[in-house]
PDB file of N, CA, C and O in Angstrom:
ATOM      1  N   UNK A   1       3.770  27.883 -12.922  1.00  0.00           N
ATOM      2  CA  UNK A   1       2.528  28.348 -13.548  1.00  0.00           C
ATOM      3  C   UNK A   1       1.818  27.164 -14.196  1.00  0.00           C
ATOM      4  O   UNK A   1       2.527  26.351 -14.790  1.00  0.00           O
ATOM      5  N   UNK A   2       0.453  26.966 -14.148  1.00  0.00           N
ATOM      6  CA  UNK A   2      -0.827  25.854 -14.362  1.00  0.00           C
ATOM      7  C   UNK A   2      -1.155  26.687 -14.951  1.00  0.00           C
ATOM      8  O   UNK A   2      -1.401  27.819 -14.532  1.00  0.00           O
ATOM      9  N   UNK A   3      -1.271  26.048 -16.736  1.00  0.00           N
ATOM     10  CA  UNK A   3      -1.977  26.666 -17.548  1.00  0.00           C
ATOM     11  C   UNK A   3      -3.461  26.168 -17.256  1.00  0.00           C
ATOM     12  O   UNK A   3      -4.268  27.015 -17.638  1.00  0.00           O
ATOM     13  N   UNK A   4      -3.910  25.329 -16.835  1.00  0.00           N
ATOM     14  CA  UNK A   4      -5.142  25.036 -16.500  1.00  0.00           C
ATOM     15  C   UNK A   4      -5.787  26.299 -15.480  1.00  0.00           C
ATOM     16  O   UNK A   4      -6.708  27.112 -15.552  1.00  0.00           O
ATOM     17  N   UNK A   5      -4.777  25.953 -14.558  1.00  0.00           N
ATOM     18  CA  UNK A   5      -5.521  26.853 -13.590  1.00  0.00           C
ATOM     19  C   UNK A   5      -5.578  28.717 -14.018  1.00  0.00           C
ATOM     20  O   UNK A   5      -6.299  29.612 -13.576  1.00  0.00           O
ATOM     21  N   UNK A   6      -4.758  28.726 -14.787  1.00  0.00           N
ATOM     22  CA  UNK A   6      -4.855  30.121 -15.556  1.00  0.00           C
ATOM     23  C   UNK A   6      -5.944  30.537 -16.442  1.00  0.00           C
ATOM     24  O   UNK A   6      -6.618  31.565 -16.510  1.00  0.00           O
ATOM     25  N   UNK A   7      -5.921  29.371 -17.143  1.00  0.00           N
ATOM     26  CA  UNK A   7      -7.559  29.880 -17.768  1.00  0.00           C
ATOM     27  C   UNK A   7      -8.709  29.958 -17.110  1.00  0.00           C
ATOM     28  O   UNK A   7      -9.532  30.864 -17.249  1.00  0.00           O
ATOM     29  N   UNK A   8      -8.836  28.704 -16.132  1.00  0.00           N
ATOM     30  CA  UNK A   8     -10.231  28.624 -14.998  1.00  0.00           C
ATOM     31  C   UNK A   8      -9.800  30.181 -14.816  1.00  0.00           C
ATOM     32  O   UNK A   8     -10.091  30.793 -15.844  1.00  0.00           O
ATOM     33  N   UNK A   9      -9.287  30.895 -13.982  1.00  0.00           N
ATOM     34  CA  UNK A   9      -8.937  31.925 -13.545  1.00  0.00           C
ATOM     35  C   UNK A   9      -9.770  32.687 -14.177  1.00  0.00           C
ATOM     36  O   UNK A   9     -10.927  33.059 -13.977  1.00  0.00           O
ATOM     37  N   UNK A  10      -8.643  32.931 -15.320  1.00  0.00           N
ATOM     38  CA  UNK A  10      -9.828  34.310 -16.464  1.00  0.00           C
ATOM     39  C   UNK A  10     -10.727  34.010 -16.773  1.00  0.00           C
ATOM     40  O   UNK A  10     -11.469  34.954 -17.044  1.00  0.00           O
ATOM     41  N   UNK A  11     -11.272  32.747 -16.948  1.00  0.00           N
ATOM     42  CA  UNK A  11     -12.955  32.380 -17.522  1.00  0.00           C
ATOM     43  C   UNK A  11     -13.443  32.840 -16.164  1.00  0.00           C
ATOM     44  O   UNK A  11     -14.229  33.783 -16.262  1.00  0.00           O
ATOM     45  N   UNK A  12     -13.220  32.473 -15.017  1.00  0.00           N
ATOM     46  CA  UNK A  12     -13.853  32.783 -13.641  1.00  0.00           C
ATOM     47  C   UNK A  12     -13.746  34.454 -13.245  1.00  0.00           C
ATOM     48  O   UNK A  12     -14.676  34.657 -12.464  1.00  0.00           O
ATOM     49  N   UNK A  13     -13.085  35.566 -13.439  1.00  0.00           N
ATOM     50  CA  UNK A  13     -12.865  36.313 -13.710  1.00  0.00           C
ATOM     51  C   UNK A  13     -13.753  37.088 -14.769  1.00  0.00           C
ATOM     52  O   UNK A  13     -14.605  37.945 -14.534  1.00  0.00           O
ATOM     53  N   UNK A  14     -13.395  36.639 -15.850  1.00  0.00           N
ATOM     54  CA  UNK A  14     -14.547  37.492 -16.919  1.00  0.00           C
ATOM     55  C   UNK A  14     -15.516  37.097 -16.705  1.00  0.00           C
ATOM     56  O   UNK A  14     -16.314  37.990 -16.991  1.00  0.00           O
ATOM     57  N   UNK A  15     -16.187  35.988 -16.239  1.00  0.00           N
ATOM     58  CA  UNK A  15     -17.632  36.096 -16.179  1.00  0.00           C
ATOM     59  C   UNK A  15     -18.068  37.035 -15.094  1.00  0.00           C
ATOM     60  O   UNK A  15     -19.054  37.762 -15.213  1.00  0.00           O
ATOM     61  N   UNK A  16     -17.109  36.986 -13.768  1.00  0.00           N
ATOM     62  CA  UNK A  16     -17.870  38.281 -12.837  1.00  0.00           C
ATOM     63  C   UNK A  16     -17.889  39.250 -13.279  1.00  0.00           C
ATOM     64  O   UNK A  16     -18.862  39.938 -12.969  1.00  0.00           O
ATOM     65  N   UNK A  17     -16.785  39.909 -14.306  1.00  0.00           N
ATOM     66  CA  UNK A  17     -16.706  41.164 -14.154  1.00  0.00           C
ATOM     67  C   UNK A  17     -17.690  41.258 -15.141  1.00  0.00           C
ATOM     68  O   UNK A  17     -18.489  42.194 -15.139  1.00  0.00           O
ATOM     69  N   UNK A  18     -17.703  40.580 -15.787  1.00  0.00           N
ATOM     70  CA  UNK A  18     -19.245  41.052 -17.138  1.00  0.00           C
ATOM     71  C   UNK A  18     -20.492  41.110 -16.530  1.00  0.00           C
ATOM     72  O   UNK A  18     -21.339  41.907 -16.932  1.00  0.00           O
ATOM     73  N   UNK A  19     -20.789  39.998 -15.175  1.00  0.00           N
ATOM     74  CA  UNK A  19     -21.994  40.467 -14.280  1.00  0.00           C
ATOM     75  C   UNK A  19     -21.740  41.763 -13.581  1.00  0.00           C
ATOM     76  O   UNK A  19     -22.807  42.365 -13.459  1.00  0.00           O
ATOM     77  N   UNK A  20     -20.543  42.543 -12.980  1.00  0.00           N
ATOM     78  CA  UNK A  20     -20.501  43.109 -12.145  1.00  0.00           C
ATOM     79  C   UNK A  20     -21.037  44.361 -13.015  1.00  0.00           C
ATOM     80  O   UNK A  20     -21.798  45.215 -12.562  1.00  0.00           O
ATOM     81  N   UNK A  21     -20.423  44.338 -14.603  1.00  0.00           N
ATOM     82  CA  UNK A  21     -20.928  45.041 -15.577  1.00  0.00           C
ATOM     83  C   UNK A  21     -22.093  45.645 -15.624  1.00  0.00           C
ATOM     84  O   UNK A  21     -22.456  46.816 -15.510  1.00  0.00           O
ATOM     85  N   UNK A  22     -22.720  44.435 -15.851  1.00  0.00           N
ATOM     86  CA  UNK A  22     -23.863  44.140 -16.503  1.00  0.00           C
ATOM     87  C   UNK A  22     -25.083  44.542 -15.364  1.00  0.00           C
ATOM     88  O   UNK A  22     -26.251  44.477 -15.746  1.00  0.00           O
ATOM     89  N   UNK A  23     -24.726  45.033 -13.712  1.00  0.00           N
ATOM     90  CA  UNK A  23     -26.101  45.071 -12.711  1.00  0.00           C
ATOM     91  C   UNK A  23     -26.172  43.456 -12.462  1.00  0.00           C
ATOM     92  O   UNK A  23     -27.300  43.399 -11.974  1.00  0.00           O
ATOM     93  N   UNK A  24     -25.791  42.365 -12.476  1.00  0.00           N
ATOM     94  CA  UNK A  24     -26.273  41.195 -12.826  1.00  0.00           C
ATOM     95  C   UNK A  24     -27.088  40.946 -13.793  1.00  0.00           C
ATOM     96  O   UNK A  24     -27.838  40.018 -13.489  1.00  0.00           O
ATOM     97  N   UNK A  25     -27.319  41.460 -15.065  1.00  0.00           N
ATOM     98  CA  UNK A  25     -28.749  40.763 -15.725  1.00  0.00           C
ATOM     99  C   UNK A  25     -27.241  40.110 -16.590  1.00  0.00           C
ATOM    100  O   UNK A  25     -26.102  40.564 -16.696  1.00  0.00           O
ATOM    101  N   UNK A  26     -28.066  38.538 -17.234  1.00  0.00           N
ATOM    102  CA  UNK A  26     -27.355  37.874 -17.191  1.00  0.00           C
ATOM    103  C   UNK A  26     -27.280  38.033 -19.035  1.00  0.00           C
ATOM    104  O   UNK A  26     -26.321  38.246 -19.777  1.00  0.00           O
ATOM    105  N   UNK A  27     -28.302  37.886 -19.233  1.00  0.00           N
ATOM    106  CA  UNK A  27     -28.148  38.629 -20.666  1.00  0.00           C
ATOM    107  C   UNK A  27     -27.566  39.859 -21.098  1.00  0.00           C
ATOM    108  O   UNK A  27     -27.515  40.048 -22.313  1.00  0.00           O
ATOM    109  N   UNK A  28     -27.139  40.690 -20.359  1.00  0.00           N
ATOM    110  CA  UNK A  28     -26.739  41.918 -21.022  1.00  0.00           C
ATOM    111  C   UNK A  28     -24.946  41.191 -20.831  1.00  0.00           C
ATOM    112  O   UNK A  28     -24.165  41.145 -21.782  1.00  0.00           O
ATOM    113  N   UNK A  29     -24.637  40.742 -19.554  1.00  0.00           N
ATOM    114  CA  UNK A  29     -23.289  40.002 -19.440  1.00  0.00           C
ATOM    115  C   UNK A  29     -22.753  38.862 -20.567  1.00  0.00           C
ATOM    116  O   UNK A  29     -21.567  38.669 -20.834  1.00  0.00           O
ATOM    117  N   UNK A  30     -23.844  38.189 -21.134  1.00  0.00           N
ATOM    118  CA  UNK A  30     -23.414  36.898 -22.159  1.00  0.00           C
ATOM    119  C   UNK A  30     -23.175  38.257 -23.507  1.00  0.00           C
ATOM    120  O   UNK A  30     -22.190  38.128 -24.233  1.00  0.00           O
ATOM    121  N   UNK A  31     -23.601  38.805 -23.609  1.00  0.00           N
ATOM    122  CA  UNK A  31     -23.674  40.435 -24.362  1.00  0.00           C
ATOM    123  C   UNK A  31     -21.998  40.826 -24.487  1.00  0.00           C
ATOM    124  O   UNK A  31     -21.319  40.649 -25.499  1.00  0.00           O
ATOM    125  N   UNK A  32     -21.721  41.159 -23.734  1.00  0.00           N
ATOM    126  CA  UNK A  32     -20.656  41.742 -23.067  1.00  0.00           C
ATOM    127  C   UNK A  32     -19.560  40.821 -23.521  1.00  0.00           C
ATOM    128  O   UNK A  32     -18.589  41.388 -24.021  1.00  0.00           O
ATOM    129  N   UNK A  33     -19.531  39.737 -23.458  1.00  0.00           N
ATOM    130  CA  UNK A  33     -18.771  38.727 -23.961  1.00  0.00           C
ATOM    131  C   UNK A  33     -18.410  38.053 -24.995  1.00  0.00           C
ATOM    132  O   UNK A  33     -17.490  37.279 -25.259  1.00  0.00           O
ATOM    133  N   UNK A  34     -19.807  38.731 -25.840  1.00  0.00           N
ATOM    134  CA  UNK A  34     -19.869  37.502 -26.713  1.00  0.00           C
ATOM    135  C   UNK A  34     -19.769  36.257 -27.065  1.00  0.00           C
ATOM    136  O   UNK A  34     -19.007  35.697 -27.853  1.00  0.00           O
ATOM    137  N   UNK A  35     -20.659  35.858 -26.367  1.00  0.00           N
ATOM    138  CA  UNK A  35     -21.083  34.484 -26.361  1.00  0.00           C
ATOM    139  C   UNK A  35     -22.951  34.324 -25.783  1.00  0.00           C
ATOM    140  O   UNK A  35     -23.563  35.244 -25.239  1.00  0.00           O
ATOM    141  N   UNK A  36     -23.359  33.357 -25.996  1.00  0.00           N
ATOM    142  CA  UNK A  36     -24.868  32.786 -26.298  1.00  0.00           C
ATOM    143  C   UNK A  36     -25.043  33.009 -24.371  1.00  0.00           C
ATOM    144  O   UNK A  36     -24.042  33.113 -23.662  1.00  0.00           O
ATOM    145  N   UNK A  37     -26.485  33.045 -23.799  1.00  0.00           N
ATOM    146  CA  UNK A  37     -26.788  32.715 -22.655  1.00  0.00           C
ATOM    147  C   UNK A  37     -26.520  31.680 -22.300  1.00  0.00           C
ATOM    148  O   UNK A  37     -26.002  31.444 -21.208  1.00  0.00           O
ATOM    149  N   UNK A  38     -26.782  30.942 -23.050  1.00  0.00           N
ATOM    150  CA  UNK A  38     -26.354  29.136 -22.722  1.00  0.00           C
ATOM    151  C   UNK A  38     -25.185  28.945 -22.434  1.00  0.00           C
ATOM    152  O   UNK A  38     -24.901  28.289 -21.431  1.00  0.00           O
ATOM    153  N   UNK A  39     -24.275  29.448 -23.210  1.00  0.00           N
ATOM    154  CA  UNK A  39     -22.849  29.303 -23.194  1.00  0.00           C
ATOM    155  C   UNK A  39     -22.464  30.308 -21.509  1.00  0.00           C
ATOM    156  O   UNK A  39     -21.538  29.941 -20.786  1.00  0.00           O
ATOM    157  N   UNK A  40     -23.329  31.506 -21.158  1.00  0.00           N
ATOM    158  CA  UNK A  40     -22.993  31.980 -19.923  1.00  0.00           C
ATOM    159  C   UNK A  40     -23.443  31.050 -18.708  1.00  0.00           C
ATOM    160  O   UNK A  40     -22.897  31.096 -17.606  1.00  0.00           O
ATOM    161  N   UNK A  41     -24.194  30.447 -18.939  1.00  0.00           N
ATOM    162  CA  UNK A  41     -25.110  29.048 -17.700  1.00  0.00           C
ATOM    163  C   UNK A  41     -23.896  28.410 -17.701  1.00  0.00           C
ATOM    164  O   UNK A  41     -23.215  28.416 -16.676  1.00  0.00           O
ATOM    165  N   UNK A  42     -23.448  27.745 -18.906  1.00  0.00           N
ATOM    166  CA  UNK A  42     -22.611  26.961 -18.894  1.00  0.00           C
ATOM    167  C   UNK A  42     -21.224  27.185 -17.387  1.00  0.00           C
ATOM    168  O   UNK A  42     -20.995  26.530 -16.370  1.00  0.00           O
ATOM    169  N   UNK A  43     -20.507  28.634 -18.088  1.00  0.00           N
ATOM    170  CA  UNK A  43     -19.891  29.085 -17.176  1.00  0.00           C
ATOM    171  C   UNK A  43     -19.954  28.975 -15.768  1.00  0.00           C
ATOM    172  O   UNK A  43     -19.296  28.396 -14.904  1.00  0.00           O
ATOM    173  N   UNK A  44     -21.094  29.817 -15.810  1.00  0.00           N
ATOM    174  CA  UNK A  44     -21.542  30.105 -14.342  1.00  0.00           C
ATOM    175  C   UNK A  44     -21.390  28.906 -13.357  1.00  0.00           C
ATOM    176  O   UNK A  44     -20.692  28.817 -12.347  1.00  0.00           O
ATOM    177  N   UNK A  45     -22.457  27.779 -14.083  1.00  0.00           N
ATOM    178  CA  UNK A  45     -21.930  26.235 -13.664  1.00  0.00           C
ATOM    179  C   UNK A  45     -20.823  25.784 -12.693  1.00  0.00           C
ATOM    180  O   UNK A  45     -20.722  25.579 -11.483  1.00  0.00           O
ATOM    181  N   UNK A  46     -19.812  25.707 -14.106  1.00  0.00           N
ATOM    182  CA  UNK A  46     -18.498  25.664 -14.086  1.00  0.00           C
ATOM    183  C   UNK A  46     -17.934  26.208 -12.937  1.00  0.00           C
ATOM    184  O   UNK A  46     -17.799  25.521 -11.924  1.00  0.00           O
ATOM    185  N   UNK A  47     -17.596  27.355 -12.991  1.00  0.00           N
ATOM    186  CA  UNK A  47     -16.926  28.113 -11.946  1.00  0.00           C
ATOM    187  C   UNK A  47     -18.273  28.179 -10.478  1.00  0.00           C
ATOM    188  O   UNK A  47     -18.256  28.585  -9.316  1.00  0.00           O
ATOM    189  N   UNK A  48     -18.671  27.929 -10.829  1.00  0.00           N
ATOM    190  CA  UNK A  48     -19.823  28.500  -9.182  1.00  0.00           C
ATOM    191  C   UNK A  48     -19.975  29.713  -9.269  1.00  0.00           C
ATOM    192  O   UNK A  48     -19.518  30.196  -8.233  1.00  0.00           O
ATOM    193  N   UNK A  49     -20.362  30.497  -9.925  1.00  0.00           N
ATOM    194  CA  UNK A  49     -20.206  32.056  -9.900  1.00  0.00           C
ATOM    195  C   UNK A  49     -21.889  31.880  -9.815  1.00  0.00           C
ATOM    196  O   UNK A  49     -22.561  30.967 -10.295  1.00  0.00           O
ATOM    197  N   UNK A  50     -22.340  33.048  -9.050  1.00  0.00           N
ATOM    198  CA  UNK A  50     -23.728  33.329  -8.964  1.00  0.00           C
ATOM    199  C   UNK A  50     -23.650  34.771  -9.173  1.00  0.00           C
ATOM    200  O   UNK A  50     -24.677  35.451  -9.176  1.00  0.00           O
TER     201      UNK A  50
END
């Protein structure tokens, strides 16, 4: 077990499922999370999630 790759995982993970949540609007998903829009760009980035 890669604790690295475990967190990418769930960060990559919770951000879909908070879009899958959310319809895609991306604000109601950074919502969902608690955390800033910026901080969801950030993510999204990160992982490649569209």
């Amino acid at each position: 077990m890669n604790l690295r790759q475990n967190i990418e995982w769930t960060e990559r993970e919770t951000v879909r499922r908070a879009l899958d949540n959310s319809g895609g609007v991306k604000k109601d998903a950074a919502e969902l999370m608690g955390i800033s829009q910026r901080a969801l760009s950030y993510y999204l980035a990160k992982h490649r999630v569209e």
